[in-house]
Backbone as CSV, one residue per row, in Angstrom:
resi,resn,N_x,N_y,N_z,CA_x,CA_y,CA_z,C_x,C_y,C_z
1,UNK,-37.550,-39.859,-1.319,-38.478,-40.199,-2.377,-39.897,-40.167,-1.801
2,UNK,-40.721,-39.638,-2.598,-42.394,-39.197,-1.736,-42.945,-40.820,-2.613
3,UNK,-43.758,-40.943,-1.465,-44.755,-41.945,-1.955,-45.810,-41.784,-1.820
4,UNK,-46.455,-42.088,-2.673,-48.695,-41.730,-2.719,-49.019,-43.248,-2.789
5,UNK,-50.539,-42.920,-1.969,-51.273,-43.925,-1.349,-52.588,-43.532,-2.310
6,UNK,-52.797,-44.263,-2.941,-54.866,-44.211,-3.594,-55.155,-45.775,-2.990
7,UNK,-56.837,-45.097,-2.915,-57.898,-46.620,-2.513,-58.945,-46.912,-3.436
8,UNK,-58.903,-47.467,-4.056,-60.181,-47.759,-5.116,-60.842,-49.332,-4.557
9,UNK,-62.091,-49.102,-4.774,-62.741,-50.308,-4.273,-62.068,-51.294,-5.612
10,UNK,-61.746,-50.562,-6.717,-60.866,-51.818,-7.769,-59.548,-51.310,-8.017
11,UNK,-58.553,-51.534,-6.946,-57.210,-51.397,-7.148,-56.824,-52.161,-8.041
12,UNK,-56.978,-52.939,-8.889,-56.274,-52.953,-10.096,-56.854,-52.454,-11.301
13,UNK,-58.097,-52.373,-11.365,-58.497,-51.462,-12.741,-57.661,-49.988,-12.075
14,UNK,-57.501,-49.086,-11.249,-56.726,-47.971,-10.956,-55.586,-48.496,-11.634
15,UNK,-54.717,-48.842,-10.853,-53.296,-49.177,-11.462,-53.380,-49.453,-12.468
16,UNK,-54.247,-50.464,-13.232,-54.203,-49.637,-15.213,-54.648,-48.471,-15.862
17,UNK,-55.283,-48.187,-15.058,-55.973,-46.782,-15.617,-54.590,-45.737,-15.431
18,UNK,-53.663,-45.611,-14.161,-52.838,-45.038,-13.879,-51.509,-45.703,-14.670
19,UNK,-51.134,-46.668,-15.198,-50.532,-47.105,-15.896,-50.228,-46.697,-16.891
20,UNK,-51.273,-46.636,-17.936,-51.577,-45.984,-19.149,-51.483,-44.687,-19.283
21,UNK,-52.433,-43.845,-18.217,-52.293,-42.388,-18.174,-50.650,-42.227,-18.330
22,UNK,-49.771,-42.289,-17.730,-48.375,-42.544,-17.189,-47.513,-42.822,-18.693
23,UNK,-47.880,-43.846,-19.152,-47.469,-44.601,-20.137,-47.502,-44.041,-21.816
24,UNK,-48.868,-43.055,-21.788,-48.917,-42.490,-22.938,-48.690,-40.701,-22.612
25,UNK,-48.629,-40.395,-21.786,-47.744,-38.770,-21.094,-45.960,-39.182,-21.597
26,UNK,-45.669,-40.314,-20.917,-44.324,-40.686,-21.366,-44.218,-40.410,-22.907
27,UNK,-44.917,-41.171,-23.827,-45.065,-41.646,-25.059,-44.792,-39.862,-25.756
28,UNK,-46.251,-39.353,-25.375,-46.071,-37.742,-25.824,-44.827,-36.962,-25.174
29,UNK,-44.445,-37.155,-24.533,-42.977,-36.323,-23.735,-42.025,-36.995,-25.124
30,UNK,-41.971,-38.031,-25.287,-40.809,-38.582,-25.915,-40.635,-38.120,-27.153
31,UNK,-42.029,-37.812,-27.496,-42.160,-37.250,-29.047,-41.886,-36.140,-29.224
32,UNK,-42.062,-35.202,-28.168,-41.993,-33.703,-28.138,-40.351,-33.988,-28.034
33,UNK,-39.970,-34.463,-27.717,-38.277,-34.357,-27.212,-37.732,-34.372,-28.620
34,UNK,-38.264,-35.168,-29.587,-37.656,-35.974,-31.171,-38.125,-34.646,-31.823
35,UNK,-39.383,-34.056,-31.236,-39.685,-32.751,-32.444,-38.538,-31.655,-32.070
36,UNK,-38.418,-31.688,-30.453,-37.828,-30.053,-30.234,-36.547,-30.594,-30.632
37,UNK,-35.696,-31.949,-30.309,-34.227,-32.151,-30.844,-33.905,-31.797,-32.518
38,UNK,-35.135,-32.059,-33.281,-34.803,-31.908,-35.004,-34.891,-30.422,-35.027
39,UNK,-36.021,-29.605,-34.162,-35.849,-28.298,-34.746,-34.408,-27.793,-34.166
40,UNK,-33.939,-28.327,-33.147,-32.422,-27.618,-32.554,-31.730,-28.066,-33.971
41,UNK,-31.449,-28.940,-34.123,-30.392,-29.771,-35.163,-30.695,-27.948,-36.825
42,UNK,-32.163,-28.071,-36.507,-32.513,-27.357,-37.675,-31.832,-25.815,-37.577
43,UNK,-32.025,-24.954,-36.557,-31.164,-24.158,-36.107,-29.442,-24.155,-35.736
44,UNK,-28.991,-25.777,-35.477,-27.266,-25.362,-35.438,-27.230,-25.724,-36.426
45,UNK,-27.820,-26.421,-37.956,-27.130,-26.327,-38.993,-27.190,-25.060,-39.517
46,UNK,-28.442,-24.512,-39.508,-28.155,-23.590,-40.284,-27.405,-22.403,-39.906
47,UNK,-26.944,-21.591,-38.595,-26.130,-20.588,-37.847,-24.887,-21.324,-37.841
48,UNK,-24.607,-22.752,-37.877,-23.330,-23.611,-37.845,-22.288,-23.471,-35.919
49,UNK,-23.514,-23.280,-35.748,-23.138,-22.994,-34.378,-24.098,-24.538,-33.192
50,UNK,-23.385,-25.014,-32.186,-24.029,-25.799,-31.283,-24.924,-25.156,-30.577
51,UNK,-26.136,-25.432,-29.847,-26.803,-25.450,-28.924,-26.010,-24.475,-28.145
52,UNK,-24.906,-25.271,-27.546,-24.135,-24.682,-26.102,-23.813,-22.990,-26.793
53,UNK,-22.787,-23.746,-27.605,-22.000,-22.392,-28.556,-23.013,-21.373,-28.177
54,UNK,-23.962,-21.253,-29.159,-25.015,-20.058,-29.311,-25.615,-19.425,-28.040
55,UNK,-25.664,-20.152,-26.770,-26.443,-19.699,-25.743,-25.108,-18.659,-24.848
56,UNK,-23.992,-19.418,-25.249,-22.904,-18.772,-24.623,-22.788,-17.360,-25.411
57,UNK,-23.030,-17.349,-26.677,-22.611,-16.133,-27.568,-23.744,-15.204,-26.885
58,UNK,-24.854,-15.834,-27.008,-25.814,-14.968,-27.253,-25.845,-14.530,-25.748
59,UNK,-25.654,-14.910,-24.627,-25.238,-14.698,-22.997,-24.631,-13.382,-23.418
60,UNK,-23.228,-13.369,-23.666,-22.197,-12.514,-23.680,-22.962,-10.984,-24.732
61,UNK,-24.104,-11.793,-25.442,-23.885,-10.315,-26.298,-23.273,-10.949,-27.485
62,UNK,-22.688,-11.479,-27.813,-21.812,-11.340,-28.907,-23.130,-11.826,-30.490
63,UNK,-24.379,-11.875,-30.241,-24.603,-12.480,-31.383,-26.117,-10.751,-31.402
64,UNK,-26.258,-10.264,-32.433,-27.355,-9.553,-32.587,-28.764,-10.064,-32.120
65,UNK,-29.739,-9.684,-32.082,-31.398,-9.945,-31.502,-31.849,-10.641,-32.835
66,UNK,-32.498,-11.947,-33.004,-33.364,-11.969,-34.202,-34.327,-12.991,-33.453
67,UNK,-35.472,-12.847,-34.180,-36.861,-13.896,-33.775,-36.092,-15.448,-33.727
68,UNK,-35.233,-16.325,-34.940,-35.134,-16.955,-34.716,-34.081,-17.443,-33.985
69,UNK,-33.187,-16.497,-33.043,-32.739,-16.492,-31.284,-33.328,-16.772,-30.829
70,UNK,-34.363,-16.054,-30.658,-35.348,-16.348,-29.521,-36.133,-17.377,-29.745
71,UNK,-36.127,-17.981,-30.357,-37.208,-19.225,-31.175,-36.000,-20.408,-30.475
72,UNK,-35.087,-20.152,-31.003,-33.556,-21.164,-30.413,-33.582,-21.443,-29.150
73,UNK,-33.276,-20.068,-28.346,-33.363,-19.984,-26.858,-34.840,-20.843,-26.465
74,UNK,-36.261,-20.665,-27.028,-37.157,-21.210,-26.382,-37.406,-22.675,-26.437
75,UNK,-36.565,-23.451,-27.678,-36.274,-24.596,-28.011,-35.886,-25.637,-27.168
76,UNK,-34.465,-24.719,-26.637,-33.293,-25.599,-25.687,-34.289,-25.441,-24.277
77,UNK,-35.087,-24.362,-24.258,-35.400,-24.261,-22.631,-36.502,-25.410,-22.947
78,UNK,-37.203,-25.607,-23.932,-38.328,-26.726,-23.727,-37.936,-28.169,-23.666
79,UNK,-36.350,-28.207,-24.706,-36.077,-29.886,-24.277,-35.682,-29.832,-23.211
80,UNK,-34.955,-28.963,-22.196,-34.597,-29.355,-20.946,-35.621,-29.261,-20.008
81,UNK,-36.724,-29.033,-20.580,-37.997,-29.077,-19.683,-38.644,-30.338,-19.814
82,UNK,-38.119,-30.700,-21.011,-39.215,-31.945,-21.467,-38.625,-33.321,-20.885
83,UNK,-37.226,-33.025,-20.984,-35.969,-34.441,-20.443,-36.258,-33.954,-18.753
84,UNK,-36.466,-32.979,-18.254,-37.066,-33.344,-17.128,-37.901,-34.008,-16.581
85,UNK,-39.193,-33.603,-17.203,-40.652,-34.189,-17.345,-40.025,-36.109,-17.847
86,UNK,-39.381,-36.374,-19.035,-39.552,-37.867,-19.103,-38.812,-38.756,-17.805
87,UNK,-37.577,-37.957,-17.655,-36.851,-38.463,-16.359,-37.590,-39.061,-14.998
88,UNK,-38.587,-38.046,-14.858,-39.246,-37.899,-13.693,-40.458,-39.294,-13.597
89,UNK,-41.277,-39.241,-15.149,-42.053,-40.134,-15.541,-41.162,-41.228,-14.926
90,UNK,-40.270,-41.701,-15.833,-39.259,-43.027,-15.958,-39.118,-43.243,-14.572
91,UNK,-39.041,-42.425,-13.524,-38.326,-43.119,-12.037,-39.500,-43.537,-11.312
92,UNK,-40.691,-43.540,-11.556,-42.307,-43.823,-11.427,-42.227,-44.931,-11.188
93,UNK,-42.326,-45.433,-9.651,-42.203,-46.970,-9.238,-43.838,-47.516,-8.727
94,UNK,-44.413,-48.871,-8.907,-45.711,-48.892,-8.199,-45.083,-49.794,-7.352
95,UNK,-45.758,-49.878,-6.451,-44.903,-50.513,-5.145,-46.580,-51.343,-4.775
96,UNK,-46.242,-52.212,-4.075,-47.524,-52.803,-3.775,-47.752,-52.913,-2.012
């Protein structure tokens, strides 16, 4: 686990300032996660196919080319980008 060192002549106005920054990045990650999860939901209802399902079809070939594939595919790659990004936030320890 890496640890960072800052010096502010006001170490605790930092640590709120860094708090918050932290705190509302989280806030927006979380939201983006609730937007990109409804548009997935919005795409397997309507193809009636899962997330997984479709990436496997569409892997193999088995599903034709359309914009909103690729709109799908760029979906799933952003929540697993984004549940990265909050994960990473969340394990954010201040240590004193």
């Amino acid at each position: 686990m890496a640890e960072l060192k800052l010096r502010s002549k006001d170490p605790d106005s930092l640590r709120r300032i860094i708090q918050s920054a932290l705190s509302e990045r989280l806030q927006s990650v979380t939201a983006g996660i609730k937007r990109t999860e409804e548009r997935i939901q919005e795409f397997e209802t309507k193809y009636k196919l899962s997330t997984e399902e479709f990436i496997t079809q569409f892997n193999n070939d088995e599903l034709s080319h359309s914009f909103d594939f690729d709109e799908w595919i760029g979906e799933a790659r952003m929540l697993a980008h984004l549940q990265q990004t909050k994960e990473s936030l969340e394990e954010i320890d201040f240590v004193d």
